[in-house]
N, C-alpha and C positions, 0 to 999 in steps of 0.2 A: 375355576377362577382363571380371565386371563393369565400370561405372563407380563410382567413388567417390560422385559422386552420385547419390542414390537414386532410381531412377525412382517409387517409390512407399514413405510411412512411414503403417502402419497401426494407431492409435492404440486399445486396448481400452480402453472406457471403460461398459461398458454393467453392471456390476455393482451390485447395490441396496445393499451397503454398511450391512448391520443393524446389526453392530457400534458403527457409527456413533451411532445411536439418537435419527436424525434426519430432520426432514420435509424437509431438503433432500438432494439425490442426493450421494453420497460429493466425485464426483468436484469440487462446486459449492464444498467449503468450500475457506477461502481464506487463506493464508500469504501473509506479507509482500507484501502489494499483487497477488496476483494469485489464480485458481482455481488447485487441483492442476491438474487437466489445463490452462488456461491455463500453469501455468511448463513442463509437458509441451509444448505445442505451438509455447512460444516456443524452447526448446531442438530443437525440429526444423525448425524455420523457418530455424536457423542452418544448418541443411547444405543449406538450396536443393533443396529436395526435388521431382521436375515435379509430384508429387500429394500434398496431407495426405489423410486418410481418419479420422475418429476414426467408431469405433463406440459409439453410445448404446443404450441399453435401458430400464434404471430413470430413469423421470422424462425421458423423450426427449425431450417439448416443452419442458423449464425447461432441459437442457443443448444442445441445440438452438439455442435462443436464446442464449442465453449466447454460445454459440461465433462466430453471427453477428453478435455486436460487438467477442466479443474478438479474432477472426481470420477474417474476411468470406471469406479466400481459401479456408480450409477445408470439407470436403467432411464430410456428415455421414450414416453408415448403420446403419440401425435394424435392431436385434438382436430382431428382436418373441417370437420364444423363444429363450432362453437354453439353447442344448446345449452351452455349454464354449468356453473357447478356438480351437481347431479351426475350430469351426463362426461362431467371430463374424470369426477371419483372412476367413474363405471371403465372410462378407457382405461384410466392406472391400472386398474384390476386385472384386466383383461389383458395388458402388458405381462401378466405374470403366469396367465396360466386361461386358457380355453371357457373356462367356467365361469373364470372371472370373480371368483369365490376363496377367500384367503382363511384358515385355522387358525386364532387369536388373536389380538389385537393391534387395529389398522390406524394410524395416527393419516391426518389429513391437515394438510397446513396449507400456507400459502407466499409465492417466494415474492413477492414484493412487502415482508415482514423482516425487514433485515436485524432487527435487535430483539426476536428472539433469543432467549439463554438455552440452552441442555438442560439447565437446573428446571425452567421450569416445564418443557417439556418431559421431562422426566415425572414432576411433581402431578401432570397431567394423566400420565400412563399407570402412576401410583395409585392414585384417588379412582381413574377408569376400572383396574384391579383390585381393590380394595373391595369397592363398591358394588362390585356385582354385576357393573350398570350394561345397557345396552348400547350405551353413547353417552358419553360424558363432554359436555361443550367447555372449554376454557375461556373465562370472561375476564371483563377488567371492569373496574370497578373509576368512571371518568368524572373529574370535576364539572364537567359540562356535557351532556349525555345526548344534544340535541342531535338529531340527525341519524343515532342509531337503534339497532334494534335492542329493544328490552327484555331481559329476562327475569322469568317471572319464576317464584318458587313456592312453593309448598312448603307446609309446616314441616316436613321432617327434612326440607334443605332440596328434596328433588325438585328437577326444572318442571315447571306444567306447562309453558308456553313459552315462543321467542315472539312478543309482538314490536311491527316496525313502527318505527316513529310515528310515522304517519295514519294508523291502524290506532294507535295508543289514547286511551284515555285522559285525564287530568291526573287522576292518581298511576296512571302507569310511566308517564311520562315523568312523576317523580322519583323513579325509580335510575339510579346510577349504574346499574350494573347490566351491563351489555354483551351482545353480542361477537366476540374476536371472526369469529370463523376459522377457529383451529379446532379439530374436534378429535376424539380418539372414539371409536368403534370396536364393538365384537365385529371379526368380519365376516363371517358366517350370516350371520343377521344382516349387514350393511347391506350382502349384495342383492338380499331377498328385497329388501327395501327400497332399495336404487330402482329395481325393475319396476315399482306401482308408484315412481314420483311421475305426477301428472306437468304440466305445460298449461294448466287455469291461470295465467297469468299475463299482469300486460306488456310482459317483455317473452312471452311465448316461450318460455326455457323455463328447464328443469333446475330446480334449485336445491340445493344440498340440504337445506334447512328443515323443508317440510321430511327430509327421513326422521327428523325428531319426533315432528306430531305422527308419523305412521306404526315407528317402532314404540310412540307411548299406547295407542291407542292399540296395537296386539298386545298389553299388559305388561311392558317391560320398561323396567326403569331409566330415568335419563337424569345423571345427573351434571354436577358442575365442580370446576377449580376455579377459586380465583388467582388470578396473575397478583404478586408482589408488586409489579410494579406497571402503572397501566401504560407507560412510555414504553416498553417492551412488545406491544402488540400493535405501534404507529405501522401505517403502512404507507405507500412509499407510491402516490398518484401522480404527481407535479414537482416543477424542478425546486419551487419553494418548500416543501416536504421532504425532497430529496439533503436538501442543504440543510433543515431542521433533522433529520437524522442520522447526519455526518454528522454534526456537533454533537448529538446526545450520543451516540459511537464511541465518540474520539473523547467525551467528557469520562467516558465509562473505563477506557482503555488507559488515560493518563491516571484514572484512582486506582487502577489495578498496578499500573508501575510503581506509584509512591507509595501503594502501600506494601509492597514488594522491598521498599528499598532505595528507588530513585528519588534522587529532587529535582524536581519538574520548576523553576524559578518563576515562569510564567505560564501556566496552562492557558489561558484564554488567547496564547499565540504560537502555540503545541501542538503538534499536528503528529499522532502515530497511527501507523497500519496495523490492523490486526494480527499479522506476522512476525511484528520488529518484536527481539529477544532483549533483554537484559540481566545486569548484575545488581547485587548490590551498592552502594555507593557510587553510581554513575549519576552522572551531573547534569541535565537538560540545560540548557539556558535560552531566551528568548528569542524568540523569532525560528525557530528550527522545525523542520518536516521529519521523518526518519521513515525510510517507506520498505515496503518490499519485507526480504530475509536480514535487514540492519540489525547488527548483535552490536551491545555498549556493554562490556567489559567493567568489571570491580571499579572504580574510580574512575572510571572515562570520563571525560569533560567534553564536551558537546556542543556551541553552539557561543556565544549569538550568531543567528543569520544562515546556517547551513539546512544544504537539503542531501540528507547520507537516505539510499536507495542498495541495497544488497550490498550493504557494504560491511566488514568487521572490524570493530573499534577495539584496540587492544587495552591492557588494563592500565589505568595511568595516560593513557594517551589525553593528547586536546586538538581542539577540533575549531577552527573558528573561522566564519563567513565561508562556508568548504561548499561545493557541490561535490561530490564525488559518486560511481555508476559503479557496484560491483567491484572495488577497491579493498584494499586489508593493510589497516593501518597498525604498526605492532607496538607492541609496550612500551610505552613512554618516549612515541614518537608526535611529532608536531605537524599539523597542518595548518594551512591559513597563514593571516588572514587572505581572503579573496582566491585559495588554491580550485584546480578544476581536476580533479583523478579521476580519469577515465578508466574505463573496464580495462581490468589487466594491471592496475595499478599494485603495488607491493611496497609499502613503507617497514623497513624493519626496524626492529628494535632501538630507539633514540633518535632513527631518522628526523628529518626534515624537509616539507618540503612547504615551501614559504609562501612568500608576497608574491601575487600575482604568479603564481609557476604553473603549468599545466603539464599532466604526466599520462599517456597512456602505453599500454601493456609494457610496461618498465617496473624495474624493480632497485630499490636503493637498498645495500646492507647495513647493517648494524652501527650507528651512529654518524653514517653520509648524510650531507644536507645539497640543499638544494635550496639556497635561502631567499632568492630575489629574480624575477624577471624571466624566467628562460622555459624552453619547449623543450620537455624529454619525452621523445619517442620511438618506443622499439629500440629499450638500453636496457645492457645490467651493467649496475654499479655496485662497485665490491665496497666493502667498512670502511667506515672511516674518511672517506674521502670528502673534500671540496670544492662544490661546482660553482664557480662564478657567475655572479649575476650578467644578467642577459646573454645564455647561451641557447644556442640550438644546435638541437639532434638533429640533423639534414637527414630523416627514413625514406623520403619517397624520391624516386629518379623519373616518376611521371609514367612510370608502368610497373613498378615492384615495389614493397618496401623492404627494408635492409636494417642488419642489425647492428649496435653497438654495443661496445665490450670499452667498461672503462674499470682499471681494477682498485684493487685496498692502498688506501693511504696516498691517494693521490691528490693534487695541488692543478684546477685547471681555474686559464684566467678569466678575465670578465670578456666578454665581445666574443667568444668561442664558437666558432661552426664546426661539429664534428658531420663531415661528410661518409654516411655508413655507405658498405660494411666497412667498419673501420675499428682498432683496439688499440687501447693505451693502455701500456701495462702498469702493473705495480710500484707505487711509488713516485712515478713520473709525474712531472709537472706540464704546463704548454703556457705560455706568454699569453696576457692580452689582448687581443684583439687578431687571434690568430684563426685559420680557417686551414683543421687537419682532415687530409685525406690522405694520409700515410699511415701505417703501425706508429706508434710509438714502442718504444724498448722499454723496461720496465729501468726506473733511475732515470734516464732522459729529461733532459727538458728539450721540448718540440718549441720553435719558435716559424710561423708563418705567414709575413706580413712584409712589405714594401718597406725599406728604409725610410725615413723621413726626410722631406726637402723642403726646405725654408725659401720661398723667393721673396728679396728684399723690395719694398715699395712697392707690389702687386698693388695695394688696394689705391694707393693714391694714384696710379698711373689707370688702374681699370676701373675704378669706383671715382673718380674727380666727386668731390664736391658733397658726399652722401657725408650723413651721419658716422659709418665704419671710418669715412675718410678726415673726417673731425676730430673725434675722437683718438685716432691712430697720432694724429698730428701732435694733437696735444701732449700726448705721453710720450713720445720722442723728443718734444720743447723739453718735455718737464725731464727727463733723463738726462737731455743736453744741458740745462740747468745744476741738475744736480753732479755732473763732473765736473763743471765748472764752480761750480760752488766748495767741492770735496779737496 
């Protein structure tokens, strides 16, 4: 008897995908944080398989690569003509070894399947092992069957036939339960069979199917799983198809967090990657994406309106209308509304960084804000401290950028240009509307601005006649008035 795990899962992926109507390869577009065939290979990577095999064709050097970063350990064989299914099993094989011939059990799948599970590819290799069989087909069982191929069973549950729609009777056409095209094999038998699949047909290609009727008719059995769930085995032709299995992805993804522990407020405006982590008691709220390696922390509060991309949400923190890239927001620190943390961002512990603020590779300590208006970039800033609304980090001189050092318990004012490199030490203050490009000393206050000069009657002498100069008039009567009155 087989093993359950599979000596070998050979992944078709080599098909050009017109439908599509697209200069990249079917299999490259991409749902909730990963490729089709990437959610394909990571759902085979859960059975421990000793060999992955995906076969390429359309666009071999962009899926190729692809694959060599999204899963290094896999094995990749070029389908350079395309004769059918049949014929691309035989190239995976032959990726593996000279003979083309594998010792136990060979899973065959297909990567424009992106909501396959493990579970039930597992449950596949199970029943293939159990059963004794020489090919076990994995079906689904569809409320509307029209258009695919039927399987047909015998009394004791083995397949006798896969007939196509078109081929099919009145009463076989009543029949629900269909053909997926994911199959699991002895491989030893597979490859004897692969070699006598003929090309009688009107698309002149060898088709994986008929190894069923060749290995039933050398007397060995074929049998069948069905799929729990036949939305599981959608695949993935047109951009309308593509956008009905994001949703059913992303439906699947937000019941596995809530039931984990999160509250999602509104799912049907919830958007997660297959990669974003979570805690207990973190908080989704509407309108939110979370992409990428996003980690939501014990009680993190989340959202309306943010799009968090590799970003780490500390425990306790909130989150709201944020974009942020690669950012680490820490416990019981604040972002939003309307913040933009760019890669390199560092929120520490009770931080702040507010209204309209944008931050990249800066770092705030433990209970500094950053409450309103202003650009910090390429700064650290020590505890405690508070940066006035609408300041700016002056980093770039138009050929370098340069850093700033602002330290603990500091007091800077509103209108602030720090021109880097530049440090204010500890403690220190800087005036309003000042523009430092000096050290400050720590205790200091920095003050950098023009004195203020009042010229009397400017507007009625340069503005005659305007509105400013109306209005000016009038409240000079009216103060004249009122000394006189006093």
């Amino acid at each position: 008897m087989s093993s359950i795990r599979p000596a070998a899962i050979i992944v078709l992926a080599a098909g050009e995908g017109t439908r599509m109507k697209s200069a990249t390869p079917k299999v490259l577009h991409e749902i909730c944080g990963r490729s089709l065939v990437g959610h394909v290979a990571a759902a085979c990577r859960e059975l421990g398989p000793e060999e992955l095999v995906v076969v390429v064709g359309h666009g071999a050097p962009e899926v190729t690569a692809h694959l060599a970063a999204a899963d290094p350990g896999a094995r990749t064989a070029v389908q350079t003509e395309r004769r059918g299914t049949a014929h691309a099993v035989r190239t995976g094989l032959r990726e593996l070894n000279d003979r083309g011939t594998v010792s136990g059990t060979v899973l065959v799948t297909c990567g424009d399947i992106p909501l396959q599970t493990p579970e039930t590819l597992r449950a596949l290799a199970a029943a293939h092992a159990k059963q004794g069989n020489a090919v076990t087909v994995l079906t689904a069982e569809l409320p509307d069957a029209t258009g695919y191929g039927r399987v047909l069973r015998g009394p004791d549950g083995a397949v006798t036939a896969i007939v196509e729609h078109r081929d099919a009777d009145e009463a076989q056409r009543a029949v629900r339960e269909v053909n997926s095209g994911v199959f699991a094999f002895d491989g030893e038998l597979l490859a004897g069979a692969l070699a006598r699949v003929g090309t009688d047909n009107s698309q002149g290609e060898e088709y994986l199917p008929d190894v069923l009727a060749i290995l039933r008719a050398d007397g060995h059995r074929v049998g069948a799983e069905r799929a729990p769930d036949h939305r599981e085995l959608v695949g993935v032709n047109n951009r309308v198809q593509l956008a009905e299995a994001r949703r059913l992805l992303n439906d699947r993804l937000l019941e596995r967090a809530m039931l984990a522990g999160v509250t999602v407020v509104d799912p049907a405006s919830t958007w997660l990657d297959a990669t974003v982590t979570y805690e207990p008691d973190a908080l989704i709220e509407p309108g939110t994406q979370l992409l990428g390696a996003t980690h939501l922390s014990a009680g993190a509060r989340v959202g309306p309106g943010c799009r968090l991309r590799d970003t780490w949400v500390g425990e306790g923190a909130a989150v709201v209308h944020t974009v942020a890239d690669n950012a680490r927001i820490g416990a019981g620190a604040n972002a939003g509304p309307y913040a933009y943390l760019r890669p390199g961002t560092v929120l520490g512990a009770h931080a702040k960084a507010g209204t309209f603020v944008e931050m990249k590779n800066s770092s705030l300590g433990e209970g500094t804000k950053v409450p309103h208006l202003s650009y910090v970039g390429d700064a650290t800033i020590g505890d405690h401290t508070n940066i006035g609304a609408a300041s700016v980090f002056v980093n770039y001189d138009g050929e370098a950028k340069h850093h700033t050092t602002i330290g603990s318990h500091c007091r800077t004012g509103s209108d602030n240009m720090f021109v880097a490199p530049v440090t204010v030490g500890d403690g220190a203050y800087t005036a309003a509307g000042s523009v430092i490009t000096r050290n400050v000393p720590p205790g200091s206050l920095a003050v950098a601005r023009g004195q203020q000069r009042n010229i009397p009657d400017w507007v009625a002498r340069k503005r005659p006649g305007s509105a400013a100069a109306r209005a000016a008039a009038a409240a000079l009567a009216a103060a004249e008035q009122d000394l006189k009155d006093g």
